[in-house]
C-alpha positions in Angstrom: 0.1 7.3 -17.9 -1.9 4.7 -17.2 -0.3 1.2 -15.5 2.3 3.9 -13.9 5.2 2.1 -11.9 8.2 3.5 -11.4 11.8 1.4 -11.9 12.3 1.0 -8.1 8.9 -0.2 -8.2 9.6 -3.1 -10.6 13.1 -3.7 -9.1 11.7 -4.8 -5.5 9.0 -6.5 -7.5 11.4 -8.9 -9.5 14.1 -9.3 -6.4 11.6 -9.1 -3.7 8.3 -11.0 -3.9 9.3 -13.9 -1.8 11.4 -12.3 0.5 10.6 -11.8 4.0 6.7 -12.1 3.8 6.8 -13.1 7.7 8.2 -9.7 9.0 5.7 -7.4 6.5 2.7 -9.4 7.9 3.7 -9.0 11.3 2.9 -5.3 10.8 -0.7 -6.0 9.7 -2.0 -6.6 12.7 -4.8 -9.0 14.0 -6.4 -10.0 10.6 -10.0 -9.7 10.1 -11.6 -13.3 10.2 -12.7 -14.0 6.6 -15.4 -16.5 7.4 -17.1 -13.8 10.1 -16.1 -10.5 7.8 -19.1 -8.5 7.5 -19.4 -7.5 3.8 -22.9 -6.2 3.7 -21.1 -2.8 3.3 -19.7 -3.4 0.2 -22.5 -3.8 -2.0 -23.3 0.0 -1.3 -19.2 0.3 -2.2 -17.8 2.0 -5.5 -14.5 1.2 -7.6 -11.8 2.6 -7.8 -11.3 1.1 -11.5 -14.5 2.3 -12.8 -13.5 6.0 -11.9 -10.2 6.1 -13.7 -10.4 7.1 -16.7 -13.6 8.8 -16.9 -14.4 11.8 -18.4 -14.3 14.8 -16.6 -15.9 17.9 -17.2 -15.4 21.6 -16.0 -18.1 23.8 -14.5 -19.2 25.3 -17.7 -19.7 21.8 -19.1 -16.8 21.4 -21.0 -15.0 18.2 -21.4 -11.5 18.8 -20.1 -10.0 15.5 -19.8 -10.4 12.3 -18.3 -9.6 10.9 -14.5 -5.6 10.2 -14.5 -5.4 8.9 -11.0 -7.2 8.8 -7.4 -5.2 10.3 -4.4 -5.6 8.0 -0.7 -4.9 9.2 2.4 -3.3 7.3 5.0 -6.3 6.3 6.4 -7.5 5.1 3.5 -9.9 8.1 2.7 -10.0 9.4 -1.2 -8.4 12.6 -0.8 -8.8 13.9 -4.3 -8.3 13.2 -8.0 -5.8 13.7 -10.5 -7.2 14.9 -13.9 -5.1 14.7 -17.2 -6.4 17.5 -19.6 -5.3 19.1 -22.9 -7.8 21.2 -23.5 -6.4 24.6 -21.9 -2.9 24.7 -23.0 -0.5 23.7 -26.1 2.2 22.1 -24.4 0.9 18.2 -23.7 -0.8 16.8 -20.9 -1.2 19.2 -18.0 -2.2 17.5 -14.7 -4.9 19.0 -12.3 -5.2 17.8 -8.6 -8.7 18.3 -7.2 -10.2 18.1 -3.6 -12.3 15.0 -3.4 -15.1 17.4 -1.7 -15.0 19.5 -5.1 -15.4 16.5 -7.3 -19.1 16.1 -8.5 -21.0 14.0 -10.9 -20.6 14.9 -14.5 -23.4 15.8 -17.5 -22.5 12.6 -19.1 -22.7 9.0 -17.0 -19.8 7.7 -15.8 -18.2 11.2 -15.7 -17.4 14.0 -12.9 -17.2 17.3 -12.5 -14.4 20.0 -11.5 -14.3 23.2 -10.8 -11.2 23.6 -13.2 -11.0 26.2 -15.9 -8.4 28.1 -18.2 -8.6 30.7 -15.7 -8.3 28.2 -12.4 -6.4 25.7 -13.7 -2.9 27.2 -11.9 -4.8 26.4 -8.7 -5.1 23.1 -9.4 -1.8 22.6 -11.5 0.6 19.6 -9.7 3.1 17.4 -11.6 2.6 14.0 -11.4 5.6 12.6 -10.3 6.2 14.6 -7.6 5.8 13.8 -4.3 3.5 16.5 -2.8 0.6 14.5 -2.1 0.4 15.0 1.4 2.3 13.1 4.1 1.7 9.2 3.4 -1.0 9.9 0.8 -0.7 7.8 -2.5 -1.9 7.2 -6.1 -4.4 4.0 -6.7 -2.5 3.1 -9.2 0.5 3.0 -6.9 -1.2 -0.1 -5.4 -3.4 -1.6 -8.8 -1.5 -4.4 -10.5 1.2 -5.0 -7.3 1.9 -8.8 -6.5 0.1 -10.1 -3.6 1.7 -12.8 -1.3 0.5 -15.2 1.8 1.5 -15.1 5.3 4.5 -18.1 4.0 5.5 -15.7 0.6 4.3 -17.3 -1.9 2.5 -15.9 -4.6 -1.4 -15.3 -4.5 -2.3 -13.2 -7.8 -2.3 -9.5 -8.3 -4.3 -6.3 -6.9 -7.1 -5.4 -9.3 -9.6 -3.1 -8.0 -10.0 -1.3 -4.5 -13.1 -0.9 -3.2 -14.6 2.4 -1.3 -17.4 2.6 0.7 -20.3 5.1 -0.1 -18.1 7.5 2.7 -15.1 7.4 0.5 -13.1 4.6 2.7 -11.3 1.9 1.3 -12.8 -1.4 2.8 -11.5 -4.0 0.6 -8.8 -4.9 -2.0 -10.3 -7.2 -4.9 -7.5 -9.8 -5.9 -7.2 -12.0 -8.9 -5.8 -14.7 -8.1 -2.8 -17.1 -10.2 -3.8 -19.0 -12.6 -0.8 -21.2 -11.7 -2.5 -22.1 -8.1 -5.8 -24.3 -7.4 -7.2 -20.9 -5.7 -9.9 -20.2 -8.5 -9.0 -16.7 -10.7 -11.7 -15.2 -8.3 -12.4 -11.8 -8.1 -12.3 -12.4 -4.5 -12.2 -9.4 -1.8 -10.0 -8.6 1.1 -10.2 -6.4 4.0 -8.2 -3.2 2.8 -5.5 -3.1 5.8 -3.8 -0.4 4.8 -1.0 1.6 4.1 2.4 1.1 6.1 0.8 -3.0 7.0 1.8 -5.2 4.7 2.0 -2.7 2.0 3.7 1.5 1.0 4.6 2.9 -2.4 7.5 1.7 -4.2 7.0 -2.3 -2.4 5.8 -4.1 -6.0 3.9 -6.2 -3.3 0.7 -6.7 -1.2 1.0 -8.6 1.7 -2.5 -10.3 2.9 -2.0 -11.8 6.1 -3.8 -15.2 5.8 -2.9 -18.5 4.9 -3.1 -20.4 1.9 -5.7 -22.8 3.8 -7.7 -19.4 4.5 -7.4 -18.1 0.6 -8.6 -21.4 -0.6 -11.5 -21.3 1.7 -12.7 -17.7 0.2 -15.5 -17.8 -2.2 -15.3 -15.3 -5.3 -17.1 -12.5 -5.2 -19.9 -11.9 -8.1 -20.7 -7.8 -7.4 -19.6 -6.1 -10.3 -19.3 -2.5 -8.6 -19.7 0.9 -10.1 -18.5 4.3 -9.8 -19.1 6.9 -6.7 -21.5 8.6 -8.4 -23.4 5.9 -10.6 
């Protein structure tokens, strides 16, 4: 499942990237000022990319799976997890969504802990694809791997990682920029701005609202970030 898009989502990809940048960025807002954004807060930050696919264990310590996707609010809070496991039933992959406040860390590093069992897991049971998230929630991986375009449409790189605070609020997007421009590869971090500005489900794009002058001025970013509960 991992790397998830769905066809619309590569349609407006492939037919939309350089459209109308001006009129998504508009929606952002007043942008953060990159040479006065306060990033102190994200060194105490975890990724989102070093908590999917973990293992995931059930209260009894059983391994039941591994970390299938991350569930955002609009707000930009983690909401909860999705966990793919095989270990209850015989029919494939069942998927489990779990409250963020029930997720814990795991026996193992790198791994969490669910409250899921063979006797629970219809509580938890969702189906991927559909839509019952919660209004204007979505999947991280929803936004991981979309284009990301300039104020002018052009091309910048790609999403690769979104960064939460120690709270559980996104803060910052972490690009990788084009090797076809003069920008650097990077990583280089963002201020996350959102659902709904500059970016929803389904786009194939991430608008940051900044220049190519601004970009170009943004210095990579060495912190290699871990997971919440590393």
């Amino acid at each position: 499942m991992r790397g998830y898009k769905s066809q619309l989502m590569t349609t407006v990809f492939a037919l939309g990237f350089a459209g109308a940048a001006a009129t998504a960025s508009a929606a952002v807002g007043d942008p953060v000022d990159l040479q006065t954004w306060d990033r102190s807060g994200l060194a105490q930050g975890w990724s989102s990319e070093e908590l999917l696919d973990e293992e995931v264990f059930g209260p009894n310590g059983d391994d039941i799976g591994e970390v299938e996707d991350i569930v955002i609010g609009a707000d930009g809070t983690v909401k909860a997890v999705i966990v793919e496991t095989e270990a209850f039933l015989d029919i494939g992959d069942v998927h489990a969504l779990v409250d963020w406040s029930k997720v814990s860390a795991g026996p193992e590093e790198d791994s969490i802990q669910v409250p899921v069992t063979q006797e629970t897991l219809e509580e938890f049971r969702t189906n991927y694809d559909d839509d019952n998230l919660g209004n204007r929630s979505y999947r991280v991986r929803e936004l991981i791997g979309d284009g990301v375009r300039l104020t002018d449409g052009s091309g910048y790189g790609r999403i690769d990682d979104i960064i939460f605070s120690a709270d559980g609020k996104a803060s910052a997007v972490i690009v990788a920029a084009d090797y076809g421009y003069d920008y650097g590869v990077g990583p280089y971090a963002y201020p996350y701005h959102g659902y709904g500005a500059g970016w929803q489900p389904g786009m194939g794009y991430y608008d940051l609202p900044y220049t190519r002058d601004q970009v170009a001025a943004n210095t990579p970013t060495e912190r290699e970030w871990e997971g919440p509960f590393d």
